[in-house]
C-alpha positions in Angstrom: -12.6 21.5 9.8 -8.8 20.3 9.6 -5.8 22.1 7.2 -3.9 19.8 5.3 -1.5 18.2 7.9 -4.1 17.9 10.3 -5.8 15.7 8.2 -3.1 13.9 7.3 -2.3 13.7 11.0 -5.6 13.0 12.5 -5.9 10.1 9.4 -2.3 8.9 10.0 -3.5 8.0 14.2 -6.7 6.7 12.8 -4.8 4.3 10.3 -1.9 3.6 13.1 -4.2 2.6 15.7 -6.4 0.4 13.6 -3.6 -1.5 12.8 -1.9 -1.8 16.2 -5.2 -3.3 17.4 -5.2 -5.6 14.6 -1.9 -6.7 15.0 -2.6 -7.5 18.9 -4.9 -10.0 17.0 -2.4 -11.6 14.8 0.4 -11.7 17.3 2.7 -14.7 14.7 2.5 -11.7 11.9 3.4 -9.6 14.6 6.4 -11.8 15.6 7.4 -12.3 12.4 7.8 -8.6 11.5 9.9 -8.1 14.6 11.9 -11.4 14.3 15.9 -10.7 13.2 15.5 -13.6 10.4 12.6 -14.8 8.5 12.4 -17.8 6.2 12.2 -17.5 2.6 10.3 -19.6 0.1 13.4 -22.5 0.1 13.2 -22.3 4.1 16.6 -20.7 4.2 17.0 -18.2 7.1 17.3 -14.0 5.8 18.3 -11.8 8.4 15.9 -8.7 8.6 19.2 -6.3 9.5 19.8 -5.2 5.5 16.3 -4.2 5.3 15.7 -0.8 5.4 11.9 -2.1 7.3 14.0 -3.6 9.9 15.1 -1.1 13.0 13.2 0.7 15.2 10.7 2.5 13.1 7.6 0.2 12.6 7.0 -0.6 9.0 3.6 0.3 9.5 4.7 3.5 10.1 6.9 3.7 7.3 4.0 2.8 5.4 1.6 5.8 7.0 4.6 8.5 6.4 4.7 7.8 2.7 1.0 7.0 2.1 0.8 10.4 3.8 3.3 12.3 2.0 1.4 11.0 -1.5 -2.1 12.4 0.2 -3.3 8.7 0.7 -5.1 7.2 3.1 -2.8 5.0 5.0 -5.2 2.5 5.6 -5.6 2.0 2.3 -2.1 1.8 1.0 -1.8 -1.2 4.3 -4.7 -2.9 2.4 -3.0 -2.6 -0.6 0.4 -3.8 0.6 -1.5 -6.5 2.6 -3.5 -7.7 -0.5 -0.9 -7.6 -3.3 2.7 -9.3 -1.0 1.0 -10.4 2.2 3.9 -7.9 3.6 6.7 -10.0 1.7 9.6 -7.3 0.8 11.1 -10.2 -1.9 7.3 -11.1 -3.5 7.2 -11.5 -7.0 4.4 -11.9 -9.4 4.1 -14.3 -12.9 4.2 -11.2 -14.1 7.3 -10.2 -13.2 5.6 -7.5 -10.5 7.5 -7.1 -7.6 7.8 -5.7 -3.7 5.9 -4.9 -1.2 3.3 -3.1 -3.5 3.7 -5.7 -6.8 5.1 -2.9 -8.8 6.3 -4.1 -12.7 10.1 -2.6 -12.6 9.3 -0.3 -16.1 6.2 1.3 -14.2 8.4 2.3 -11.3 11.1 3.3 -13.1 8.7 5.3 -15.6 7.8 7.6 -12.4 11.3 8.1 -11.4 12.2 4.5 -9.2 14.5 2.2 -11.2 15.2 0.1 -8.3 11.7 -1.3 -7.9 13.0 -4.3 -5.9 14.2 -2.4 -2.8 11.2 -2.2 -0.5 11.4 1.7 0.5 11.8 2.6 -3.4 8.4 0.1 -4.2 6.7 1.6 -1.2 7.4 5.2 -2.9 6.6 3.9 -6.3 3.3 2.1 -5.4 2.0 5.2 -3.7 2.6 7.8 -6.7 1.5 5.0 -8.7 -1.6 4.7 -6.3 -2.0 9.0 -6.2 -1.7 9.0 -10.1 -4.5 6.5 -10.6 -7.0 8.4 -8.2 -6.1 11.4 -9.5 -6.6 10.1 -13.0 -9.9 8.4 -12.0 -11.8 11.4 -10.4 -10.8 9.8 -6.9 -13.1 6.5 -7.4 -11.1 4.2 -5.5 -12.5 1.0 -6.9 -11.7 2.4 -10.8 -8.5 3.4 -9.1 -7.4 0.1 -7.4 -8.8 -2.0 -10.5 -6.4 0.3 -12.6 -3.3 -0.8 -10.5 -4.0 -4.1 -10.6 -5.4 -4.2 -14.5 -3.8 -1.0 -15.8 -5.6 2.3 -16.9 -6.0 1.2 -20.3 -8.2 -1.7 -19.6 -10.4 0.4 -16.9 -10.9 3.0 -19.6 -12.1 0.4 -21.9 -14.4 -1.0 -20.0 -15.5 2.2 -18.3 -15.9 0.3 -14.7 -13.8 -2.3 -13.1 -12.9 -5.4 -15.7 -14.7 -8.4 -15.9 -11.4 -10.0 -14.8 -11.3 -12.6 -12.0 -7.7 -11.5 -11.1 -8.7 -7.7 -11.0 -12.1 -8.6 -9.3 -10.5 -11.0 -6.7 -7.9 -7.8 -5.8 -10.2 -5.1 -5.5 -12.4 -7.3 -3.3 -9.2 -8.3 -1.0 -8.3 -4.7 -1.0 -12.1 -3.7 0.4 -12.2 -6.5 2.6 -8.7 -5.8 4.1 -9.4 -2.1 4.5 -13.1 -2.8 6.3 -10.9 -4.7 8.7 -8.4 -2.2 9.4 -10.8 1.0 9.3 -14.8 -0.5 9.9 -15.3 1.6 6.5 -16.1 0.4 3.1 -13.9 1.5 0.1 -16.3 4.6 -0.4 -14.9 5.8 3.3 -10.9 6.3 2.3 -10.0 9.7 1.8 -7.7 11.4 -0.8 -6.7 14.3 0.3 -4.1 16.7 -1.0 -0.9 17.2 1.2 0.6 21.2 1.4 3.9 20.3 2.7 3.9 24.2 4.0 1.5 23.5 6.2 1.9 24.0 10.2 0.3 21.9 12.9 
């Protein structure tokens, strides 16, 4: 029905609207986003300015461009972001996973993104990341999102999502999160590929 930016357009206004009216329902996340200066985890105040997130482009349409680019569906790569950092720029993991997208430095910097601690270079890395597992995975976004969070090698063993509570607890936060943003379950996100010679 649509070429391969259309999709990615119609999907991108699909994603972008479902979050503006979610966000009209959480205006202190809202607010905080928009605020100049945050607080970090000692209560000290950060100014927002040296962020490349901060300025007049949205992040959560920073987030649909590069979710788009990858041929993600941007709804899907907010649930993500929303699941693993809670949209925290500086969140890191016990296990040394970091950004917006919980990205372990040597996986980013394996698929070309050595400074995985600068939030537009972990939002890159998460996404490829993201595009490689589905790809990998035949497009199942379950094996897919249990990969990220468990690794490949563990999916493959198991041939279905690990009997992990960690890996369990993220792919259910990651469904949960995108039913609220879409009204779809996990079987509804699209991958599609992205022909950047495409015209609208």
């Amino acid at each position: 029905m649509f070429g391969g930016r259309q999709t990615v357009a119609v999907w991108g206004s699909f994603a972008l609207g479902c979050l503006l009216a979610a966000q009209m329902q959480r205006p202190e996340k809202a607010q905080r986003h928009a605020s100049a200066w945050v607080e970090d985890s000692q209560g000290m105040a950060i100014a927002l300015e040296s962020s490349p997130f901060a300025g007049p482009t949205p992040f959560e349409q920073r987030v649909i461009a590069v979710a788009t680019r990858e041929g993600l569906d941007p709804a899907l790569v907010l649930a993500v972001v929303e699941a693993e950092s809670g949209q925290e720029e500086n969140a890191v993991s016990p296990k040394g996973a970091v950004g917006l997208m919980q990205v372990l430095p040597e996986t980013a910097a394996e698929i070309g993104y050595p400074d995985a601690a600068d939030p537009a270079s972990n939002l890159e890395a998460g996404c490829r990341y993201l595009a490689a597992l589905l790809e990998g995975f035949g497009g199942d976004v379950e094996l897919a999102l249990a990969a990220y969070n468990a690794g490949p090698g563990a999916v493959r063993r198991w041939g279905t999502v690990p009997p992990y509570r960690e890996t369990k607890t993220f792919v259910a936060r990651v469904a949960a999160e995108y039913e609220r943003l879409t009204g779809l379950d996990l079987a509804g996100a699209t991958r599609f590929s992205y022909d950047p010679s495409a015209v609208f």
